[in-house]
C-alpha positions as a printed NumPy array, in Angstrom:
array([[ 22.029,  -7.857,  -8.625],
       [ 22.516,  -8.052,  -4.902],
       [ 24.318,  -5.487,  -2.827],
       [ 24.966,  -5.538,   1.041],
       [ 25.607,  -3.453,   4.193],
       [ 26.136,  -4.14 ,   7.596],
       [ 25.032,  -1.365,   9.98 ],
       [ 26.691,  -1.234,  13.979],
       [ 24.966,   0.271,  16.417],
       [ 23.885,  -0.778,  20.129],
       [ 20.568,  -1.133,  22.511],
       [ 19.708,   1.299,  25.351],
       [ 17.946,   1.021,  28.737],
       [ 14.457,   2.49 ,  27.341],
       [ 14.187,   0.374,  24.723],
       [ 10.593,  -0.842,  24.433],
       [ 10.413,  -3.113,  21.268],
       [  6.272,  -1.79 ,  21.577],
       [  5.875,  -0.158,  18.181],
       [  3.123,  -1.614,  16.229],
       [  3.964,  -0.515,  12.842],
       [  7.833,   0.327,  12.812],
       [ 10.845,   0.123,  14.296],
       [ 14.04 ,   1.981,  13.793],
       [ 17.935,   2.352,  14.602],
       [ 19.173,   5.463,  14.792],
       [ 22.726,   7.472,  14.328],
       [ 21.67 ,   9.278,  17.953],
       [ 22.986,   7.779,  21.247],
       [ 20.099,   9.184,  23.429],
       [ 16.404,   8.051,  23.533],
       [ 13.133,   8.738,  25.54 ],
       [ 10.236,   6.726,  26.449],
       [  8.371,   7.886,  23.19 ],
       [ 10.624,   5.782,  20.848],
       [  9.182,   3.004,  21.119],
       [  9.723,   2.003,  18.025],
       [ 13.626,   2.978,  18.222],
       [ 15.508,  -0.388,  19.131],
       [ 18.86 ,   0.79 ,  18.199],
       [ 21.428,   3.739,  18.991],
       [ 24.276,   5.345,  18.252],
       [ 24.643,   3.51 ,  14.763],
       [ 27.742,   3.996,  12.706],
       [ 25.405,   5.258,  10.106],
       [ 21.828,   6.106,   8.704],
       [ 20.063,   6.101,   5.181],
       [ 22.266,   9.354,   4.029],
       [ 25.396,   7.099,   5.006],
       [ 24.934,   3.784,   2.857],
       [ 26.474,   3.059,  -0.026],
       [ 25.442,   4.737,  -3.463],
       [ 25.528,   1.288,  -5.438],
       [ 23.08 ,  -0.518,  -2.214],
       [ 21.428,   3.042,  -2.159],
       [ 20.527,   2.633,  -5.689],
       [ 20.3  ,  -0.901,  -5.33 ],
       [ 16.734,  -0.728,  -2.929],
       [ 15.091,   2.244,  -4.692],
       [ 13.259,   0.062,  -7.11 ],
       [ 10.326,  -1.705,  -6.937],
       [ 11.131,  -4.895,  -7.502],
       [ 13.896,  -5.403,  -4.94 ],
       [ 13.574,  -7.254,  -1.126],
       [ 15.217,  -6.614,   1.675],
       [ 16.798,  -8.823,   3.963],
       [ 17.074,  -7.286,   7.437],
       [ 19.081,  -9.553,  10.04 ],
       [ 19.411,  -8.335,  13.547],
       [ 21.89 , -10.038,  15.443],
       [ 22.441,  -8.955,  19.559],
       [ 24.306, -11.363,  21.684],
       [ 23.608, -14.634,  20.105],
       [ 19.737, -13.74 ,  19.609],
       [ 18.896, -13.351,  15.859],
       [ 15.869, -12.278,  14.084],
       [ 15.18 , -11.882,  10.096],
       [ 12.876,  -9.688,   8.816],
       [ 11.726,  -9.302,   4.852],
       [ 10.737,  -5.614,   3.417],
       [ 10.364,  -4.298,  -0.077],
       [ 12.306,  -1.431,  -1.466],
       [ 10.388,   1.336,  -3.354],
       [ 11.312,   3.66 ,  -6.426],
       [  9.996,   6.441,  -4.215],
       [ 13.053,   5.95 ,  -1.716],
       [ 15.489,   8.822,  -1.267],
       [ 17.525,   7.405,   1.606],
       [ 18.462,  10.69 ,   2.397],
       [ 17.999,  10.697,   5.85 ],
       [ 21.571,  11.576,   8.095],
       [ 20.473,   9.536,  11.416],
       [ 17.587,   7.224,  11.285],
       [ 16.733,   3.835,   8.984],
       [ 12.902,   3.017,  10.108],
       [ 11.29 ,  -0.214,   8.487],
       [  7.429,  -0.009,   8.293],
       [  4.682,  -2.327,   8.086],
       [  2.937,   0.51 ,   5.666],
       [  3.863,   1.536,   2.342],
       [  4.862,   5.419,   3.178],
       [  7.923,   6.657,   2.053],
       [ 10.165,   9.411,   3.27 ],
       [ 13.81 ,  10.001,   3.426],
       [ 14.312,   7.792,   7.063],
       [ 12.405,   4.581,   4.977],
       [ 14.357,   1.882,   4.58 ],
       [ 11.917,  -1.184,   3.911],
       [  8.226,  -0.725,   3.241],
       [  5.391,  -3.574,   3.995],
       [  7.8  ,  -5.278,   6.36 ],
       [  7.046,  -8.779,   7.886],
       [  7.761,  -7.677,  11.189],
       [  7.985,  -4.591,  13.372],
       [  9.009,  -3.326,  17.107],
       [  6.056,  -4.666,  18.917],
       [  6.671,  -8.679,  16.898],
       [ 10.717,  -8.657,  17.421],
       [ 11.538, -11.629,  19.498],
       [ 11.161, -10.456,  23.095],
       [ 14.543, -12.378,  23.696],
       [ 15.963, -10.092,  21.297],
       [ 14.439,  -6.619,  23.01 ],
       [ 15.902,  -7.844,  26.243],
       [ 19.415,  -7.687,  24.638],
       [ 18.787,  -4.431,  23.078],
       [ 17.405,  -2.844,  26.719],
       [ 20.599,  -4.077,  28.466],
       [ 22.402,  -2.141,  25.943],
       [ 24.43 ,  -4.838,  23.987],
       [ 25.807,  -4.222,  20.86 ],
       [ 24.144,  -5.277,  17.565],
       [ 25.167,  -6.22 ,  13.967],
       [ 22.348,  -5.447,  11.124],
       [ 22.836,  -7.096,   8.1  ],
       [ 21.325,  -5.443,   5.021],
       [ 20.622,  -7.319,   1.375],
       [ 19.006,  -6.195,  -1.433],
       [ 18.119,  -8.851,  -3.96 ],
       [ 15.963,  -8.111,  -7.156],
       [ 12.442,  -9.997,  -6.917],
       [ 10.791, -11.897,  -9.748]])
């Protein structure tokens, strides 16, 4: 089974690409110096506004995500698991983490990359405020 999404949102003058553990795109158009991890606004949707079927798709524990973040001509891919424990409930924010927690902003658990090891190419887009494209698959592993 393989379901996909493609999320639209854009960068923002304080983005800082610094987080160590996370990083995050977000329904909100505003953003302070504290989000570091936030390296996305104003996204056409969160975890609440995906699709039931890819929804239902990544709340397992045997499915991988495919992340692709694509911002004028830059591109990065990053590989997360999905969980059982998932709600995707969350109305604004998608946050991929390094960890294993779960709550309803979690999108992708022990994720290969975070904020702070996006291309820095790619951080520079996102602080000039161009738009972005992220592409979300869910395959089934093993």
């Amino acid at each position: 089974m393989k379901a996909q999404e493609y999320v639209r949102c854009r960068g923002h003058p304080l983005v800082l690409g610094t987080h160590p553990t996370t990083f995050e795109i977000t329904v909100e158009d505003h953003l302070t110096e504290n989000g570091n991890c936030i390296i996305g606004v104003a996204a056409d949707k969160g975890c609440a506004g995906l699709s039931p079927e890819f929804r239902q798709a990544l709340a397992s524990d045997d499915t991988i995500l495919h992340t692709r973040l694509e911002c004028d001509g830059v591109v990065a891919e990053i590989v997360s698991r999905g969980s059982a424990k998932m709600t995707l409930d969350h109305p604004t924010d998608m946050v991929w983490r390094k960890s294993m927690f779960v709550c309803g902003r979690t999108i992708g658990i022990l994720s290969d990359r975070v904020a702070l090891t996006l291309p820095r190419e790619l951080v520079k887009n996102f602080a000039a405020g161009k738009e972005m494209v992220v592409t979300l698959t869910v395959t089934h592993h093993g």
